[in-house]
Backbone as ProteinMPNN parsed JSONL, in Angstrom:
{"seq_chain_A": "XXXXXXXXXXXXXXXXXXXXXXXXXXXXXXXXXXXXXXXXXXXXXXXXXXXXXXXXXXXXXXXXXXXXXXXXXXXXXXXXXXXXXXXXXXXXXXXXX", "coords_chain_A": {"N_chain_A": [[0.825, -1.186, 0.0], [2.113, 1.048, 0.807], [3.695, 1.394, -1.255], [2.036, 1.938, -3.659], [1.023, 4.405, -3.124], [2.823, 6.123, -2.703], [4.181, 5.784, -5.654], [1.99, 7.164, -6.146], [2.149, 9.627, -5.558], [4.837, 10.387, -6.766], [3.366, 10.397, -9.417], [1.553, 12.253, -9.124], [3.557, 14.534, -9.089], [4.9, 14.211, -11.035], [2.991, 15.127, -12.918], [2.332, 17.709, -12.243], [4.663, 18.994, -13.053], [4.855, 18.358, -15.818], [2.474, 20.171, -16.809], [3.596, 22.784, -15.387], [5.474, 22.762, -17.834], [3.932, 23.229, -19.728], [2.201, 25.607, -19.265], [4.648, 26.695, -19.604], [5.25, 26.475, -22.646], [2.871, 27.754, -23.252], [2.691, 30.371, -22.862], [5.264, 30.976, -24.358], [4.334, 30.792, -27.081], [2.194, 32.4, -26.989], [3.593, 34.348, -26.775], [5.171, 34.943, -29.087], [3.181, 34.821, -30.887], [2.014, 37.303, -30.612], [4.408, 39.023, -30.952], [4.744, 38.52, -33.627], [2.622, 39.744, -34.407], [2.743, 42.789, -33.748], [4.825, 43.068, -35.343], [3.995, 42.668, -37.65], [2.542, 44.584, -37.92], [4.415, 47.249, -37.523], [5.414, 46.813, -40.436], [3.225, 47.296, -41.489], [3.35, 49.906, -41.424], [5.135, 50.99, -42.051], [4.958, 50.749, -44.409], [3.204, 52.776, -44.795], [4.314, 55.286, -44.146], [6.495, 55.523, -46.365], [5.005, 55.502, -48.698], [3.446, 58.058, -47.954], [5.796, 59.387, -48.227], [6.784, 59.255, -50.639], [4.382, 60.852, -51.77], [4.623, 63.079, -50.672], [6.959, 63.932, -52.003], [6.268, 64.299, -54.525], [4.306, 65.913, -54.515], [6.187, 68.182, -53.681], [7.356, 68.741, -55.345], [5.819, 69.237, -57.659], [4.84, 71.762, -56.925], [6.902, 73.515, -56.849], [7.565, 73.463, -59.561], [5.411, 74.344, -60.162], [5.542, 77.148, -58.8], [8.298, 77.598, -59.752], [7.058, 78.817, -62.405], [6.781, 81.261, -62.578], [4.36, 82.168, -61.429], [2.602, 84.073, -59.642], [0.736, 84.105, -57.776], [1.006, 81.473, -57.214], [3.255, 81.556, -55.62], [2.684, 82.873, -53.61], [0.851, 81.023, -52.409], [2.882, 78.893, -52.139], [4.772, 80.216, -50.189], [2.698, 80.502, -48.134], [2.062, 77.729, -47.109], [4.865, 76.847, -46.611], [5.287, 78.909, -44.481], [3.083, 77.951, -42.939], [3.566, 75.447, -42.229], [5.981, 75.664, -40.756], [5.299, 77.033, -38.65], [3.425, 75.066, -37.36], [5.115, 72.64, -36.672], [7.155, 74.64, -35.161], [4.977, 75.16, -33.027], [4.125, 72.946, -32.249], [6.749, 71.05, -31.051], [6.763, 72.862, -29.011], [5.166, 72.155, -27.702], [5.727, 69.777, -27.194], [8.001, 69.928, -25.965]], "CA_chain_A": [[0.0, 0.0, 0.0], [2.949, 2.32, 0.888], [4.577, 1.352, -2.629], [1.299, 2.449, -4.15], [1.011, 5.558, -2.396], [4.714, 6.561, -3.632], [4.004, 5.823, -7.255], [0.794, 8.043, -6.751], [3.169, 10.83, -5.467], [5.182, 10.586, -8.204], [2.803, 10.599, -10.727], [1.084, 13.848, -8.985], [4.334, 15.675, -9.291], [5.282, 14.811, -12.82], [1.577, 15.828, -13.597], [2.296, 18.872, -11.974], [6.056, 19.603, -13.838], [4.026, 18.563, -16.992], [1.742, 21.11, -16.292], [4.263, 24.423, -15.8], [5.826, 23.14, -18.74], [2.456, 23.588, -21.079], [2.467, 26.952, -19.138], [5.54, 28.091, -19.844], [4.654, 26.951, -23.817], [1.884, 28.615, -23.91], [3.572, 31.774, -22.942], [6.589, 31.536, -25.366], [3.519, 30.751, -27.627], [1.388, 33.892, -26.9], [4.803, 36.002, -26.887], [5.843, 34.848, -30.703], [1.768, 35.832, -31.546], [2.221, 39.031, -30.157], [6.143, 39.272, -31.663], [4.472, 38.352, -35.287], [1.471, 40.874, -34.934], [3.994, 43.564, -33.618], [5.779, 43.239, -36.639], [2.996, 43.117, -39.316], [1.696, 46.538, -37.432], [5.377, 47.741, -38.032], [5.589, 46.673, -41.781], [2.012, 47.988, -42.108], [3.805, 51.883, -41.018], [6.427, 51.683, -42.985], [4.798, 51.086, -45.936], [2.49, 53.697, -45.557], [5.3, 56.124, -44.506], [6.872, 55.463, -47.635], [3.736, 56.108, -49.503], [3.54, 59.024, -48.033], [7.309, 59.854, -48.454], [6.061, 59.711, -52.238], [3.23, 61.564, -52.255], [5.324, 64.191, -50.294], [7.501, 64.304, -53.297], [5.39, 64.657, -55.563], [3.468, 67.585, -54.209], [7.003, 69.124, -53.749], [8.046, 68.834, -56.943], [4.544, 69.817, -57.953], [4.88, 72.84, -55.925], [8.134, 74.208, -57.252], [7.157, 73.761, -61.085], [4.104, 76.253, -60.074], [6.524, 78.406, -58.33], [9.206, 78.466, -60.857], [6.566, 79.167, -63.845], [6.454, 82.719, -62.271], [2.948, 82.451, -61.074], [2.743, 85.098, -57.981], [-0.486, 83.181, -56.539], [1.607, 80.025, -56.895], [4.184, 81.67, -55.063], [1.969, 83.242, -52.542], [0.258, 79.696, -51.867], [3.721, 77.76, -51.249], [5.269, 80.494, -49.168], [1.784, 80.146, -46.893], [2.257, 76.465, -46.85], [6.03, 77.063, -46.1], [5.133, 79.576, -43.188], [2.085, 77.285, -41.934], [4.248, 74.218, -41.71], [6.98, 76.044, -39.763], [4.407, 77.605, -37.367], [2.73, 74.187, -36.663], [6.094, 72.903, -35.998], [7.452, 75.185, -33.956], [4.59, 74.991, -31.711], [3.796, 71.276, -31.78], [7.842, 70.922, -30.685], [7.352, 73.608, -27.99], [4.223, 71.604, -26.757], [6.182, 68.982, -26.313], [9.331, 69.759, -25.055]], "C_chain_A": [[0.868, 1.248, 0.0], [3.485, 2.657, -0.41], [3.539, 2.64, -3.152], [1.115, 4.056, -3.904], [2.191, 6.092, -2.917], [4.112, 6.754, -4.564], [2.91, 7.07, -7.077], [1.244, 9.458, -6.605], [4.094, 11.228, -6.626], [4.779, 10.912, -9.173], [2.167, 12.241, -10.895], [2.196, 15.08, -9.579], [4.993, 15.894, -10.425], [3.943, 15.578, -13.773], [1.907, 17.146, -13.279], [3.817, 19.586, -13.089], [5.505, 19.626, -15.113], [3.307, 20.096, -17.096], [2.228, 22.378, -16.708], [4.909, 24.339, -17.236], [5.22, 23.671, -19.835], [2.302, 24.271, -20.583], [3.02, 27.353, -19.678], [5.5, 27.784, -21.59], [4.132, 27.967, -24.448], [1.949, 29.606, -23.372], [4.305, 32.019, -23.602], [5.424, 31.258, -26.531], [2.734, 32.204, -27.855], [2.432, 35.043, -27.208], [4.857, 36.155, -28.024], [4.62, 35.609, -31.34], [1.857, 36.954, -31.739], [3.177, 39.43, -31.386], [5.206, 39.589, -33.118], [3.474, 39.472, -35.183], [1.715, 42.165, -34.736], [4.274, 44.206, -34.851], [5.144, 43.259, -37.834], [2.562, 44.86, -38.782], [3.334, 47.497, -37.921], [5.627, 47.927, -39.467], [4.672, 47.611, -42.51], [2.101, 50.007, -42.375], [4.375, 51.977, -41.817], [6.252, 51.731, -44.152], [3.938, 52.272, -46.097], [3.114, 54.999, -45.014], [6.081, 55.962, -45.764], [5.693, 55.656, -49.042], [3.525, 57.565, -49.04], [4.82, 59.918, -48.63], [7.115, 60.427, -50.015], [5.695, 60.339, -52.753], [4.052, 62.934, -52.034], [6.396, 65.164, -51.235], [7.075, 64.911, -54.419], [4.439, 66.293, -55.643], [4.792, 68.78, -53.997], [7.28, 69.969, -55.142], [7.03, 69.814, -57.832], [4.582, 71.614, -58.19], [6.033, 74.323, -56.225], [8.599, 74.092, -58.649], [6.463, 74.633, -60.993], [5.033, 77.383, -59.604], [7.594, 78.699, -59.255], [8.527, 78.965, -62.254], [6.536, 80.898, -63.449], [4.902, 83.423, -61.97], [2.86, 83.067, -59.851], [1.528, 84.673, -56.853], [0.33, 82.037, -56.501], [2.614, 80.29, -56.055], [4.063, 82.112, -53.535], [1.413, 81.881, -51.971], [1.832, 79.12, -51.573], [4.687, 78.654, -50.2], [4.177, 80.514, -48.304], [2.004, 78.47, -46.649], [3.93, 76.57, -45.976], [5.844, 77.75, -44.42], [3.87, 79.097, -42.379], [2.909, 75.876, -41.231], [5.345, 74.596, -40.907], [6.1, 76.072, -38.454], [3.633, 76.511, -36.751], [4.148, 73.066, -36.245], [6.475, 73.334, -34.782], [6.564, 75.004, -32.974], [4.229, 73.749, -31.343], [5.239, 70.776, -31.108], [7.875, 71.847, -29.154], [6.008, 72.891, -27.369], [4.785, 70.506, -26.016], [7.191, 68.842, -25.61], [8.956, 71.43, -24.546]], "O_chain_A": [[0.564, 2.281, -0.596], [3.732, 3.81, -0.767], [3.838, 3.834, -3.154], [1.112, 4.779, -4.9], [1.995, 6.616, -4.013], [3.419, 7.768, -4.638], [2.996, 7.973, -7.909], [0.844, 10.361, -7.34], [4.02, 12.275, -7.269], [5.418, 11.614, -9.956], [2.147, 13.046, -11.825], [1.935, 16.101, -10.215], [5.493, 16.921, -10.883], [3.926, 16.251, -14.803], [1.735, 17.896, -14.24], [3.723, 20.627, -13.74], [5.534, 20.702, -15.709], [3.939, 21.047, -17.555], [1.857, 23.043, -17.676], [5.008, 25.363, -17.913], [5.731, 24.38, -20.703], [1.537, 24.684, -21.454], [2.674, 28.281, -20.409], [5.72, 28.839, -22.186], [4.406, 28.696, -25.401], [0.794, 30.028, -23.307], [4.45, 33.222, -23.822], [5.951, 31.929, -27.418], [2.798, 32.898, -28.87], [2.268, 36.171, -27.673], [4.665, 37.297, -28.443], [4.715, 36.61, -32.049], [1.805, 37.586, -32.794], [2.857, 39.968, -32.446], [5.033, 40.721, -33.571], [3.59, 40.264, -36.119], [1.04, 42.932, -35.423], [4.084, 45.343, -35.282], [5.585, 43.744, -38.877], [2.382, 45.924, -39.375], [3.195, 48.43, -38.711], [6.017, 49.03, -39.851], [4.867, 48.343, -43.48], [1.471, 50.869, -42.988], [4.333, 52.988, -42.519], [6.905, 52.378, -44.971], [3.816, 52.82, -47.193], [2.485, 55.992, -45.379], [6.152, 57.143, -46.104], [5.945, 55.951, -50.21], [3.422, 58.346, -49.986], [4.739, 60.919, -49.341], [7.238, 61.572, -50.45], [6.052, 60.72, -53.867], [4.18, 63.768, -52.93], [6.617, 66.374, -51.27], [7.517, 65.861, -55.066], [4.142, 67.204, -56.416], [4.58, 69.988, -54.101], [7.357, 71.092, -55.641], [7.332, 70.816, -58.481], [4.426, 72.362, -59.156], [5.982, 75.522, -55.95], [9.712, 74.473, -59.011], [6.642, 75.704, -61.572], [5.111, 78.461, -60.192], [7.851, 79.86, -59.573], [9.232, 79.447, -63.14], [6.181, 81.664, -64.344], [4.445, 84.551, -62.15], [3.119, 82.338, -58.894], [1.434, 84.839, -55.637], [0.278, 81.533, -55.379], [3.083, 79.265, -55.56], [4.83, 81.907, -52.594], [1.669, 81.766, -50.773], [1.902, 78.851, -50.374], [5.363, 78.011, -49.397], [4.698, 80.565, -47.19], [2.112, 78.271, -45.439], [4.002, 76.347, -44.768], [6.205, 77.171, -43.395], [3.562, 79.659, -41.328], [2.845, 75.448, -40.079], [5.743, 73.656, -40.218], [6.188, 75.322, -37.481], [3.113, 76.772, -35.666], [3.951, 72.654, -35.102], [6.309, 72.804, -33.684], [7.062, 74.674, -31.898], [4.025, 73.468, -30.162], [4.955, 69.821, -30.385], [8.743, 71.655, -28.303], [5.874, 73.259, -26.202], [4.606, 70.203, -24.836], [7.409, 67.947, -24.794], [9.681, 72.006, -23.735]]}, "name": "protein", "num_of_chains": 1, "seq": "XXXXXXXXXXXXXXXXXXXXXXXXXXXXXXXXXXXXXXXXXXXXXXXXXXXXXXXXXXXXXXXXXXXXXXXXXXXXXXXXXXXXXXXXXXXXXXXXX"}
């Protein structure tokens, strides 16, 4: 009876080591999930910073064909763009620091 009793001790405590190990799985499990969905949310930025990066170009470029044709409203519109994007700048930088 004592044997028996042993073995059943034994068996409890490899059930139990079993156990933390399919814990600690299914934590390095849940982490990698995370890790991988992390990293698509990262990929997902960078491509659409680089789409913007693009567009940003494009409207430069845009921007400074109208201005060099000698159009004085085209020149008046990108120095207000010029002096709005400083001024939101400067104070979005002094909000935060």
């Amino acid at each position: 009876m004592s044997e028996a009793f042993e073995r059943e001790r034994q068996n409890n405590s490899r059930l139990d080591e079993l156990s933390a190990k399919v814990s600690a799985l299914r934590g390095v499990t849940i982490d990698i999930y995370d890790n991988a969905r992390a990293q698509d949310v990262i990929d997902n930025t960078s491509d659409t910073f680089s789409s913007m990066t693009t567009q940003m170009k494009g409207s430069a470029g845009r921007l400074t064909r109208m201005a060099a044709s000698g159009n004085k409203v085209a020149i008046m519109k990108l120095s207000g763009i010029i002096i709005a994007l400083f001024l939101v700048l400067y104070y979005g930088l002094k909000l935060f620091f």
